[in-house]
C-alpha positions in Angstrom: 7.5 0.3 -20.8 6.7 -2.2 -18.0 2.9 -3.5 -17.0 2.1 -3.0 -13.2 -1.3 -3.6 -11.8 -2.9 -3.8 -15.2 -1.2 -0.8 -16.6 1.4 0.6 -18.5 3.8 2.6 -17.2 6.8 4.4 -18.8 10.3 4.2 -17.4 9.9 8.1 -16.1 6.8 7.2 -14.3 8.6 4.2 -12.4 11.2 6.3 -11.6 9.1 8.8 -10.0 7.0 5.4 -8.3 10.8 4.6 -6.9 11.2 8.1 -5.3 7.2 8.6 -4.1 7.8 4.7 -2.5 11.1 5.8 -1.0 9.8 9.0 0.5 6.9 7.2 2.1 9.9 4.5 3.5 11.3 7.7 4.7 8.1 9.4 6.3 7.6 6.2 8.1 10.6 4.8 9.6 12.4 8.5 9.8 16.1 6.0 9.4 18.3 9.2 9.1 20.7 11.1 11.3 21.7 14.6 11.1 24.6 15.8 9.2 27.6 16.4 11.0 31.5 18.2 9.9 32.3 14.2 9.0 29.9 14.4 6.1 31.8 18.0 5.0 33.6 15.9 2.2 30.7 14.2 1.5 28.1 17.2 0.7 31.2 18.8 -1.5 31.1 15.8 -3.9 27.1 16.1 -4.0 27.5 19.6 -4.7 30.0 19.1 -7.4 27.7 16.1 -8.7 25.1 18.8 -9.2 27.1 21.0 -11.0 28.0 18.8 -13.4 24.4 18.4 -14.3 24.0 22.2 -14.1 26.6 22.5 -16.7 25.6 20.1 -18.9 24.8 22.9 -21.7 28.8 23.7 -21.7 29.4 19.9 -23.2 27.2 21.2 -26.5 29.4 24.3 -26.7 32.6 22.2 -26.7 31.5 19.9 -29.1 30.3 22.8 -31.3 33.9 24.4 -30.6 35.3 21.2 -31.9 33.4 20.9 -35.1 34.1 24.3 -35.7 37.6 23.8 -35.2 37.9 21.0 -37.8 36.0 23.2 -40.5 33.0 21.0 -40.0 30.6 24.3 -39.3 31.2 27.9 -40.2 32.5 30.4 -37.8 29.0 32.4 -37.3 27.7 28.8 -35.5 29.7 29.6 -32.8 27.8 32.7 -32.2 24.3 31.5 -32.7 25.7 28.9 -30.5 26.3 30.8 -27.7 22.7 32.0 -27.9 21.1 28.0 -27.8 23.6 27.5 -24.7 22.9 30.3 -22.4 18.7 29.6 -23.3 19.7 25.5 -21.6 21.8 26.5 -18.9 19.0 28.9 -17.9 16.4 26.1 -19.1 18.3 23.5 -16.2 19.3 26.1 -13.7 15.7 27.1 -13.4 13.4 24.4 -13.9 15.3 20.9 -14.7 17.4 21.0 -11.2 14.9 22.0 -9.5 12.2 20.0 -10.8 14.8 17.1 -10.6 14.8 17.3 -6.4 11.0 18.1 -6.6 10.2 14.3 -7.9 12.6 13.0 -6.1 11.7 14.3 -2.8 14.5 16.5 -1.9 17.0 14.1 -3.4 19.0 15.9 -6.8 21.4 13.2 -7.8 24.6 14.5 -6.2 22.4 13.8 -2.8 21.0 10.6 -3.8 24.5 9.7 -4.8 25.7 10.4 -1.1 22.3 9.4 0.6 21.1 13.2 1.9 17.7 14.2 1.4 16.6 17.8 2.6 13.5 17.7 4.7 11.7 20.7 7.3 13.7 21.8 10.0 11.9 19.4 12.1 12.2 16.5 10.1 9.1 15.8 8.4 9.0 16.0 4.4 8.3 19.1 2.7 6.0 19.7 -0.1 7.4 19.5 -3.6 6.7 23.4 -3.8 9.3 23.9 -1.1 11.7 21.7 -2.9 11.7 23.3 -6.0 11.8 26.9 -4.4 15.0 25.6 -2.6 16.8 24.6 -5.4 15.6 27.7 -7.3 17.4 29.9 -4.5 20.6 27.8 -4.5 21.3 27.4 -8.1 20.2 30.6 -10.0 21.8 33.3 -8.2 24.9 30.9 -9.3 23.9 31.6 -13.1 22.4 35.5 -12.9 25.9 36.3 -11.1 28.2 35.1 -13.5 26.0 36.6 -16.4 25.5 39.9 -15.2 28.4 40.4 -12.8 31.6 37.9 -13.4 33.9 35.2 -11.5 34.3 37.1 -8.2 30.5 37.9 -6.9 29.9 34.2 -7.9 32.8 32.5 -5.8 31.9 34.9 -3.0 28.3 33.6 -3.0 29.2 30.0 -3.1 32.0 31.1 -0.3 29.5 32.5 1.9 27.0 29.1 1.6 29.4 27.0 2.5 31.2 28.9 5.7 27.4 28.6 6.8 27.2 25.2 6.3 30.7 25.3 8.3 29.3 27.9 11.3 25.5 26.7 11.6 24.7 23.9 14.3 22.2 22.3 11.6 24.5 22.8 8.4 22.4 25.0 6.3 23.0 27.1 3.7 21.2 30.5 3.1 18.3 29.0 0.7 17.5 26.8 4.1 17.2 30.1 6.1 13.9 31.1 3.8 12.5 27.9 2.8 12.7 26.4 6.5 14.8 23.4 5.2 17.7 21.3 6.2 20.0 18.2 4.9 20.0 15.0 6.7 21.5 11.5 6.4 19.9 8.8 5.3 21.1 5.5 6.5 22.5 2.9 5.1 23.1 -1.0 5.5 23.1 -2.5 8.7 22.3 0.7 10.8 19.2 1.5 8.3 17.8 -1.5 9.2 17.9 -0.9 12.7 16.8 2.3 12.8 14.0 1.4 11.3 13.1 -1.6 12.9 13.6 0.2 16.3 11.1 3.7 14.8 8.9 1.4 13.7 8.4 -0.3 17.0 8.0 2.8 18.3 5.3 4.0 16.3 3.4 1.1 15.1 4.1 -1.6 17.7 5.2 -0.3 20.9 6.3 -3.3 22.7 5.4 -6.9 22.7 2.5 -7.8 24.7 1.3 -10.3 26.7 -2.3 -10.5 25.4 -2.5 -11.3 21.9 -6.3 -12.4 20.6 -5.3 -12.5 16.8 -3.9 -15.5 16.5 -3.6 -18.1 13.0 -2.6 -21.5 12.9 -2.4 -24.1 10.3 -7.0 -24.7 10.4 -6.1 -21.2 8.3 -5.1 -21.8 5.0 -2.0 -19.3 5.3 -1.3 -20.4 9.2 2.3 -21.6 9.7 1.9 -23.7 12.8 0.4 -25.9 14.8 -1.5 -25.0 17.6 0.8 -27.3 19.9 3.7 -25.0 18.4 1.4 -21.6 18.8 1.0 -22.7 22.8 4.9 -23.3 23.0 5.9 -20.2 21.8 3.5 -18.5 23.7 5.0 -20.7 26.9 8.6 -19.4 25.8 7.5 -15.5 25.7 5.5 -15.9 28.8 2.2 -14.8 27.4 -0.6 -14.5 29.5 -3.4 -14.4 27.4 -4.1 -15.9 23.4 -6.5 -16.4 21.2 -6.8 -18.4 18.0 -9.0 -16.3 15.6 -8.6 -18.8 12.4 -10.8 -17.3 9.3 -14.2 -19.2 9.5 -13.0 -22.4 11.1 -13.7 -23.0 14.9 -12.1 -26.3 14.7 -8.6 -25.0 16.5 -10.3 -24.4 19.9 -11.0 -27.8 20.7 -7.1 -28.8 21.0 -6.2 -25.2 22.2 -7.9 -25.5 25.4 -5.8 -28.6 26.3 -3.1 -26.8 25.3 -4.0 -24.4 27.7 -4.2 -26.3 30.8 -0.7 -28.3 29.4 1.3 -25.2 29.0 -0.6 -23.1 31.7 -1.5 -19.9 29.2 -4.3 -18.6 29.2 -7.1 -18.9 26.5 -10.1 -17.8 25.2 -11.5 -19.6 22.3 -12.0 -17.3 19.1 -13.0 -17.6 15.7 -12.4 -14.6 12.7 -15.7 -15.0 10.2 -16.0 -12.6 6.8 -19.3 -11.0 6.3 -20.9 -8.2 4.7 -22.5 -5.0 5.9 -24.3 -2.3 3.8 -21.9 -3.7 0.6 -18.7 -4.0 2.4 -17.0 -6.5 3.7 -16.0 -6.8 7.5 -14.3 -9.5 9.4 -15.5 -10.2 13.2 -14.0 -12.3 16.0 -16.2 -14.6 18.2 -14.5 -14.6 21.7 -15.5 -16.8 24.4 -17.8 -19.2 21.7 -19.0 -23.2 22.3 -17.3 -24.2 19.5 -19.0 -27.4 19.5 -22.5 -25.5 18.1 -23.5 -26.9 14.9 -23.3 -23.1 13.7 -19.6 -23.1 13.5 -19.3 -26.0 11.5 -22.1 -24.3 8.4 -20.1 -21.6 9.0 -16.8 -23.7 7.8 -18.5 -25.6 5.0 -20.0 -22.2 3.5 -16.9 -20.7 3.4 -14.6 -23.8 2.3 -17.2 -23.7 -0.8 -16.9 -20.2 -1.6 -13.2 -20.3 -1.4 -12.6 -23.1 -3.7 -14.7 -21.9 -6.4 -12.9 -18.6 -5.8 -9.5 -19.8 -5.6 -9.0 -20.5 -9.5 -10.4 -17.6 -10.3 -8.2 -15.4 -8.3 -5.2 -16.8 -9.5 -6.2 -16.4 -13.4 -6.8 -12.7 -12.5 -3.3 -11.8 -10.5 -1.3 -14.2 -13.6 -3.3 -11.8 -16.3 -2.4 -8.7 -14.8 1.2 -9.3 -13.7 2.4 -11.9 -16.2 3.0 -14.2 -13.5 3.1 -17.9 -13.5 1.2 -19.3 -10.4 1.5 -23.1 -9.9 -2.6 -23.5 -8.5 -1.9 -27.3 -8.3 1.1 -27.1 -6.1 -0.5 -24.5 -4.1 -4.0 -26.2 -3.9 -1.9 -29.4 -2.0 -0.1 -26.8 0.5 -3.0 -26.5 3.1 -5.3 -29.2 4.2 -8.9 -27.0 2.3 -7.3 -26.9 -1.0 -8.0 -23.2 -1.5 -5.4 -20.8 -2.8 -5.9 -17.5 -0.4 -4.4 -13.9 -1.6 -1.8 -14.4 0.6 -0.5 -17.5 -0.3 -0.1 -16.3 -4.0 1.3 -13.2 -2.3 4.1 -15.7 -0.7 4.8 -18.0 -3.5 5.8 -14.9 -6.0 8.0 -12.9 -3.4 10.0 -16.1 -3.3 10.7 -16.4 -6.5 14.2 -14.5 -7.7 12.3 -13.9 -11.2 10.0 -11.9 -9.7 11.0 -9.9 -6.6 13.1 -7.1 -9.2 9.3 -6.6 -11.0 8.1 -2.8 -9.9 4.8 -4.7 -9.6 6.1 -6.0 -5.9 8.5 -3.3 -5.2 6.3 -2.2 -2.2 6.2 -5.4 -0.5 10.2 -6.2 -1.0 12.0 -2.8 -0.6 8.6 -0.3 0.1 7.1 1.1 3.1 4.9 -2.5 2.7 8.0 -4.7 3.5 7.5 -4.8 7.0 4.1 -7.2 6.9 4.5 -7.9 3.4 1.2 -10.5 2.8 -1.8 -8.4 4.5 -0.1 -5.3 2.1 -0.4 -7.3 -0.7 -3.8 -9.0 -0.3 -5.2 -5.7 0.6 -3.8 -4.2 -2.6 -4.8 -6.5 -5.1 -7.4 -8.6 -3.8 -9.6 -6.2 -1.7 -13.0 -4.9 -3.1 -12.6 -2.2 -6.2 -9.0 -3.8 -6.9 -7.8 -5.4 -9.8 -8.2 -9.7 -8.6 -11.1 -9.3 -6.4 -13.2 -12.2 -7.0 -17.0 -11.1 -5.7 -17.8 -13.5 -3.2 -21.3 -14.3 -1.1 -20.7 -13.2 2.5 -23.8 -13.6 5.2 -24.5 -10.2 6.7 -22.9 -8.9 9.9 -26.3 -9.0 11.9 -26.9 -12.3 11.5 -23.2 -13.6 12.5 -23.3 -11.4 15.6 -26.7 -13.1 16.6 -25.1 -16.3 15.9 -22.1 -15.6 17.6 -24.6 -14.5 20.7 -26.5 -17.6 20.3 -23.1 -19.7 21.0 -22.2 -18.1 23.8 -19.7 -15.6 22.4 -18.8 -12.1 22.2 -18.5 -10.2 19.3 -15.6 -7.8 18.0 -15.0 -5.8 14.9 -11.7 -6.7 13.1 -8.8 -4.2 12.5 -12.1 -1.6 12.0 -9.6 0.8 10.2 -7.2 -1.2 8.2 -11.0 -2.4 6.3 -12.6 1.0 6.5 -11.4 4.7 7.5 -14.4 6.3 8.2 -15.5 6.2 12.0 -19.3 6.9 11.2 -18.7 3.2 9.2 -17.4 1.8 12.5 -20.7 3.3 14.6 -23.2 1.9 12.4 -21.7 -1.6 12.9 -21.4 -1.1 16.6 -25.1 -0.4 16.1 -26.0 -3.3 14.6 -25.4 -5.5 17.7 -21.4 -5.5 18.1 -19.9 -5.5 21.2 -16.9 -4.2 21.1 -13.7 -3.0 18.5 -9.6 -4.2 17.8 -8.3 -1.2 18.9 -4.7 -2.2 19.0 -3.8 -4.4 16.1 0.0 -4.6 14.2 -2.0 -2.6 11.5 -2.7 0.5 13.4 -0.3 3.3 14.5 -0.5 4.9 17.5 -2.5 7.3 16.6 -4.9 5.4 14.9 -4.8 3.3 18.3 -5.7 6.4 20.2 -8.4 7.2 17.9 -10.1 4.1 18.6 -9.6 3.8 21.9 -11.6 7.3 22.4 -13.9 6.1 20.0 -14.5 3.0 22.3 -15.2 4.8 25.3 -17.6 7.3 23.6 -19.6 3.8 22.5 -18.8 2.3 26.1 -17.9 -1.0 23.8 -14.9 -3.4 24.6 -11.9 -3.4 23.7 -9.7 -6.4 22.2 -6.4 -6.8 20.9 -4.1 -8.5 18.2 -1.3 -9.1 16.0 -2.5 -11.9 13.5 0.4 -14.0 13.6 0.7 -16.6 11.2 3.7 -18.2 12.2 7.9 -17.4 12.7 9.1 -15.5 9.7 5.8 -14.3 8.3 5.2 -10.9 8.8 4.7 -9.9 12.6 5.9 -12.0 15.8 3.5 -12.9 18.1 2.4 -10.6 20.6 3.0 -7.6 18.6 -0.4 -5.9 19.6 0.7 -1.9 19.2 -0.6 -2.3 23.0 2.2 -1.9 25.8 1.9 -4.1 28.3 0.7 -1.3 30.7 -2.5 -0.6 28.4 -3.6 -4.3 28.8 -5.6 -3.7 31.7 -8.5 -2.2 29.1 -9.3 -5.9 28.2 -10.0 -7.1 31.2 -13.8 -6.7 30.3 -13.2 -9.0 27.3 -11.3 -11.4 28.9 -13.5 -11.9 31.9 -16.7 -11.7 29.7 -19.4 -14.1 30.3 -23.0 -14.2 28.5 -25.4 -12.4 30.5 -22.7 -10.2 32.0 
């Protein structure tokens, strides 16, 4: 038994956690290739893999051979015997094979041995019905052969899957012909990792931009760099546009603008502030704001207070449900506020080598969460309604938008659908006095991307973008928006806005 996220599980439920993770990996990042007549050799040692597990029974009926053999059971056991064997063979050939690839999602262990997993015949994962019908087909007419017929019809069945396999362009056998399935590679290493890298830039982050107005530097408790060192990067990828959202502090601007004019990028001065709306909490960006108004710094003071007193707390909840040690002193003198933010606990504990094997962080370190590790794990353990949210006091979204307003500023919902899902959610916020929505953000796929984008011309509401950068090495790179450079053009409004406009 091993505790994860507060409960136990058994070792049969992490194993099925390791194939539902790896399947979602899979549906994700799609790093596979189809099988060609190089993996012939290959599928033949899965197969015979299989079989060994589909006559497992037989072992029973040697043993019982043997002990009858050496006078240690009567002669009538091997009869009754026979009975208990044929009942398991027909026990695995119909249900435990088949079940086997079901949970595993189209992996039995001869194809997780040799890394093929069977998915639809155009690519996409099948349900576990499928799977288990599959299996059914191929290994029980195996069984009900020999049984009822002998040797011969059995060898000529197996003959005739596997000069398919041999003829058809896609490899298939005859199962594959009625449950609309096929075998594929999965890849491994080097070329895995590229594969998946390159799909997922495809379908999450098309290209690196040039705008990017989700930016965090070290006046965030879990920015990386200075905004000197933000400006030069941008400088080296020839940015045109930036923006330095940090949470609740304003304070980044002032130096950002000399940057500007030193390293000739362009800038607009931003700000990212929590608050709350009907029970939920939102984030919004201030674009374009004075940061010299007297709001901004209240803003930074209430939030520094909330954060501190909720710092401890968050850290006694994540060490009683994982069994972690968190050092809060060493962590409290790591960022200039002394607060201990979800992500920074998220960072210290993937670090440590004691603690990246624990199926509690599995996602984040081999999972379909590796790939922005920190925003995974903060939403999945420190969100509202999970297990280490600390409740905090947020001021409500109409009032920061009039304050935003009153400095000057424009204001944007943040990553609307990484927060909440619902687009009705998204309206009512535009109703209460926002001016525009992140439609492109390193959290969004493309088709979440489209979905806001027509949900932002329906509302005739601008449009920003962002990657929320925190510095080299930490999750995305800057500039990956999810917008291609072509698609820019939408936030010329935003870029251009001026109060009154």
């Amino acid at each position: 038994m091993e505790t994860v996220n507060g409960k136990r599980y058994s070792h049969f439920q992490l194993f099925k956690i390791f194939f539902k993770q790896r399947s979602r990996s899979y549906e994700k990042e799609r790093h596979i290739r189809k099988a060609d007549y190089s993996d012939m050799i290959y599928r033949v040692i899965a197969l015979l893999a299989d079989t060994v597990i589909l006559l497992s029974p037989m072992y029973l009926w040697m043993v019982l051979f043997l002990l009858v053999c050496g006078d240690l059971l009567p002669v009538d056991a091997l009869k009754y015997g026979n009975y208990v064997i044929l009942g398991l063979m027909i026990l695995t050939f119909a249900f435990v094979q088949p079940y086997f690839a079901s949970v595993t999602y189209g992996q039995s262990l001869g194809k997780y041995m040799c890394r093929f997993k069977v998915v639809g015949m155009n690519g996409a994962q099948v349900s576990t019905k499928v799977l288990f019908v599959r299996e059914l087909l191929r290994d029980l007419p195996i069984l009900l052969l020999q049984i009822f017929v002998g040797a011969l019809p059995t060898f000529i069945y197996l003959g005739l899957n596997f000069l398919m396999m041999l003829l058809d362009p896609k490899h298939r056998i005859l199962p594959d012909l009625i449950t609309k399935t096929r075998v594929v590679v999965l890849l491994s290493g080097k070329k895995a990792k590229v594969n998946a890298l390159e799909t997922h830039a495809a379908e999450v982050m098309p290209k690196r931009g040039q705008i990017d107005l989700q930016i965090y530097s070290d006046f965030s408790a879990y920015g990386a760099l200075s905004v000197e060192e933000i400006f030069q990067l941008a400088k080296k990828q020839g940015m045109r546009y930036i923006s330095i959202t940090d949470h609740n502090c304003a304070k980044a601007n002032v130096i950002a603008r000399q940057m500007s004019e030193l390293y000739h990028v362009g800038y607009i001065s931003g700000i990212e502030i929590d608050c709350n709306y009907k029970g939920k909490e939102v984030s919004v960006y201030g674009y374009h704001i004075d940061e010299r108004k007297e709001a901004f710094k209240k803003i930074e003071n209430d939030y520094l207070s909330r954060e501190q007193t909720a710092s401890k707390k968050r850290v006694a909840l994540f060490e009683e449900i994982s069994g972690m040690k968190i050092p809060t002193q060493e962590l409290l003198k790591q960022n200039r506020f002394h607060t201990i933010t979800p992500q920074m606990i998220g960072a210290y504990v993937l670090k440590q080598e004691a603690y990246r094997e624990s199926a509690l962080l599995y996602p984040y370190v081999y999972g379909d969460h590796r790939h922005d590790p920190l925003r995974y794990f903060e939403k999945d353990f420190f969100y509202k309604g999970k297990p280490c949210y600390v409740e905090r006091t947020l001021p409500d979204l109409r009032v920061i938008v009039e304050v935003l307003h009153r400095c000057g500023g424009v204001a944007i919902l943040a990553e609307p659908l990484w927060h909440e899902e619902d687009l009705s959610f998204i309206r009512s916020c535009l109703s209460a006095g926002l001016d525009g929505i992140q439609v492109f953000s390193s959290m969004h796929t493309k088709a979440q991307c489209a979905q806001l984008m027509k949900l932002a011309k329906e509302e005739k509401c601008l449009v920003s973008s962002g990657s929320g950068f925190m510095g080299i090495h930490r999750g995305v790179s800057l500039g990956e928006c999810g917008c291609p450079q072509e698609a820019e053009k939408v936030m010329t409004k935003l870029i251009q806005y001026r109060q009154g406009n």
